[in-house]
N, C-alpha and C positions, 0 to 999 in steps of 0.2 A: 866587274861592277859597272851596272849602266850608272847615267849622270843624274839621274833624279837621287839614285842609292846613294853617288859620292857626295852631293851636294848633304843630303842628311848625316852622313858620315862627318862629314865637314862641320855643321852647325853643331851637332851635339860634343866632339871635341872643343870646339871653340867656348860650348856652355860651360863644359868641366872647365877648362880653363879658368873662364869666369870666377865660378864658385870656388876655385883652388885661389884666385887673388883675393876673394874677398875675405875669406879665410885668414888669410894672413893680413890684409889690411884691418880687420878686426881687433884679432889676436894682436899687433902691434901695438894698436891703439889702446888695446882692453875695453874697448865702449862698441856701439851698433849695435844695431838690430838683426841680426843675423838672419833670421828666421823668413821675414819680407823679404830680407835680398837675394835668398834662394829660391824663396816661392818666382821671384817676376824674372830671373835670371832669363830662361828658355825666354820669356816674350820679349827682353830688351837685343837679346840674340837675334832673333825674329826681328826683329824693325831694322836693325843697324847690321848685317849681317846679309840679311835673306832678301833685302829690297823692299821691304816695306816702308823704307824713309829714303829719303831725297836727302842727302847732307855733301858737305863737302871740309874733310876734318881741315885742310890749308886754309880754307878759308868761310870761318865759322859763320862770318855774317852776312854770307852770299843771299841775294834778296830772294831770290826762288827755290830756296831749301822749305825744305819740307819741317813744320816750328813742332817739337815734342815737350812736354809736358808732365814732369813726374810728379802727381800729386800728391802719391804716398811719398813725400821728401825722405822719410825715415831709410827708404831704401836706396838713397845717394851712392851707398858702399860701389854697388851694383852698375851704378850706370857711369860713376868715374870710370871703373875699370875698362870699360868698353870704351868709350871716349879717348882713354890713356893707349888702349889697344888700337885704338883706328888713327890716333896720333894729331887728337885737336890740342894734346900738351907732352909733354917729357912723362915716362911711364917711372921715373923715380921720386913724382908728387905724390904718390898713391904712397909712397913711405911714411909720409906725413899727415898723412890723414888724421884727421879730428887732434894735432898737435896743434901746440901754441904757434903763432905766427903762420900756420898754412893756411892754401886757399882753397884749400879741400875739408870743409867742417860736417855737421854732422849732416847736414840738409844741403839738397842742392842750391848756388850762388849766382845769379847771372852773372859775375867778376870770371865765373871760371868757364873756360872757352866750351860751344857747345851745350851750353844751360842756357834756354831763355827767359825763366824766369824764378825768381828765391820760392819755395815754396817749402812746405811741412808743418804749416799750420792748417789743418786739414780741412778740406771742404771747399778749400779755395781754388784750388788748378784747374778744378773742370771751367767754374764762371771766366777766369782769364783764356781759357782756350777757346770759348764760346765768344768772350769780346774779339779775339785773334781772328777766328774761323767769320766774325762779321763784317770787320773789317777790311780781308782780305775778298770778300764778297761784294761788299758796296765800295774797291779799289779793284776790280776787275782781274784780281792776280790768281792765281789758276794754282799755288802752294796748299797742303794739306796741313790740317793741325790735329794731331795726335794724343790724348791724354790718359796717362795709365793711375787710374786711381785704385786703394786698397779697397775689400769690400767693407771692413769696417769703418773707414773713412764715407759710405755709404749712407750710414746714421745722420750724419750730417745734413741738416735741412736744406743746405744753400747747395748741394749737390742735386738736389729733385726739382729746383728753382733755377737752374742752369739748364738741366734734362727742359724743362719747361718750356723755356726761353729757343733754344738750338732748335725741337721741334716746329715752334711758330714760326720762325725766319728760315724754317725750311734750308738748314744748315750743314748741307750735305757734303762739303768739304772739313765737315769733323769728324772723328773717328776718338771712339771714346773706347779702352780697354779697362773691363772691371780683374783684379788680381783675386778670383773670387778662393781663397785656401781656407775660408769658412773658418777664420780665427782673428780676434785681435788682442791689446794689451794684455787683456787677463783671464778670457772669457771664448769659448765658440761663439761664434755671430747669433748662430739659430738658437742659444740658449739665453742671449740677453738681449739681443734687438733685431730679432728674424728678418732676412727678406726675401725668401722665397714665397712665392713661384719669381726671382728676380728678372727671368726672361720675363715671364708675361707682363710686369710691373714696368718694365721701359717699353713694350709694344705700346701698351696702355700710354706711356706719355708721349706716345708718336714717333719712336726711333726703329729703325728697323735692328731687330735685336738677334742676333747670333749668340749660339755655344760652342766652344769647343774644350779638346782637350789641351792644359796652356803649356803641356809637355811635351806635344805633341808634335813636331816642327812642321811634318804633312799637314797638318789641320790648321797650325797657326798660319805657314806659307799661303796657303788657298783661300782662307776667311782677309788676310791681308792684300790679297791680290784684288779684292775688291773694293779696298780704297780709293782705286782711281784708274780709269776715272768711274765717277759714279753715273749710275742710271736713274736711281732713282732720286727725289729729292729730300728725301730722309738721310736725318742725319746717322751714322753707323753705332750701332754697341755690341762690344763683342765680350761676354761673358767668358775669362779662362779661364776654370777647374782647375786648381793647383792644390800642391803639398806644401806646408811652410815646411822650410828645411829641406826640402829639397835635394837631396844627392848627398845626404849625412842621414844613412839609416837611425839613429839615436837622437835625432832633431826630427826629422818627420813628424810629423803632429803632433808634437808637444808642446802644450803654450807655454811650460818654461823658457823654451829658444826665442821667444821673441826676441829679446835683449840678452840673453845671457852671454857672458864668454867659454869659449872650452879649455882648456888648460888639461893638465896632466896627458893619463888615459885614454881623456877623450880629444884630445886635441891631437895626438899619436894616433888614436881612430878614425878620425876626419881627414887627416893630412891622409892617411893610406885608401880613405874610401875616393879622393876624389883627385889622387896620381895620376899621371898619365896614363 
């Protein structure tokens, strides 16, 4: 096995992984969104994992890390886990997720090491990453600012007003990922608030806009290596193709898994689909 094979070998265990904690961090809980946290699993793998973030878990508020950004909050499950994995806290907080008195609630918390900032009222991540990414521009500091929004979080108007904003200040130390799995609370995207052609619609507001596939660790690794540094002075958006549900054959594209829990059956079929 050459090392480009083991490194992939590597990342997509490490995803199962993932999806097997969040799983049970769910099912503990009985609450989450299950569905988003599988869809972005493989891209949170990808940044924290594969090099596409700068972080340092010892020491969370190192000033030349790289600042990420989860704007779909709902899928917090997901990015503890990894966090709790790379060891910015004790991996036995993740038991207490969404319980009384933890620091691990349903949305991400900037109290909890590793989170820069509270988010999961939607629409809002990208404009705090675009204030981050200015900031860090008119303070000469050479850090990336990373933001993974949902695509139905997308609707949101202060989202295309940030998109707006980032291309005029020529904001090329941000990197925006859309979780694009073409579903939200209740609905497919392109059945109640379409945005396709979505590549052409952010060329259009001046970002240089990628697709890939967001499964794909080869495609995510190589669209991410061109974070930094940048050439060009456009800011980055990278459109990932995802399944919600993700690596739970019976949650794959069903809008009931957004929120739902598994129990019985199926929760005896999910714990076996995503075993070691």
């Amino acid at each position: 096995m050459n090392e480009i094979t083991q490194t992939m070998a590597n990342l997509n265990k490490k995803a199962r992984e993932i999806r097997a904690t969040v799983l049970e961090m769910i099912v503990e809980a009985n609450k989450g969104h299950i569905g988003g946290n599988l869809s972005c699993t493989d891209i949170l793998v990808a940044l924290y994992y594969g090099g596409g973030l700068r972080v340092e878990p010892t020491n969370p508020h190192w000033e030349k890390r790289d600042r990420f950004i989860l704007s779909k909050g709902h899928s917090a499950a997901a990015l503890f886990a990894v966090l709790a994995d790379l060891g910015f806290f004790e991996k036995a907080a993740l038991n207490t997720y969404c319980k009384n008195g933890t620091m691990l609630g349903g949305h991400p918390d900037r109290h909890v090491p590793g989170i820069e900032t509270d988010t999961g009222s939607l629409g809002h991540g990208l404009g705090i990453g675009v204030g981050m990414a200015l900031s860090a521009k008119m303070n000469d500091e050479d850090h990336r600012v990373v933001v993974l929004l949902g695509d139905g979080e997308c609707c949101e108007g202060s989202v295309w007003e940030g998109l707006v904003f980032a291309s005029h200040h020529k904001l090329n130390n941000l990197t925006v990922i859309v979780d694009r799995n073409r579903q939200c609370v209740l609905d497919f995207t392109e059945d109640c608030s379409p945005l396709d052609p979505l590549i052409s619609r952010l060329a259009a507001f001046g970002w240089e806009a990628r697709e890939v596939n967001g499964h794909s660790f080869e495609e995510l690794l190589d669209v991410l290596a061109g974070i930094s540094p940048r050439i060009s002075n456009k800011p980055l958006a990278i459109v990932a193709n995802t399944i919600k549900g993700k690596g739970v054959s019976f949650m794959e594209g069903r809008l009931k898994w957004h929120n739902s829990v598994p129990s019985g059956q199926e929760l005896i079929q999910a714990r076996k689909e995503l075993a070691p």
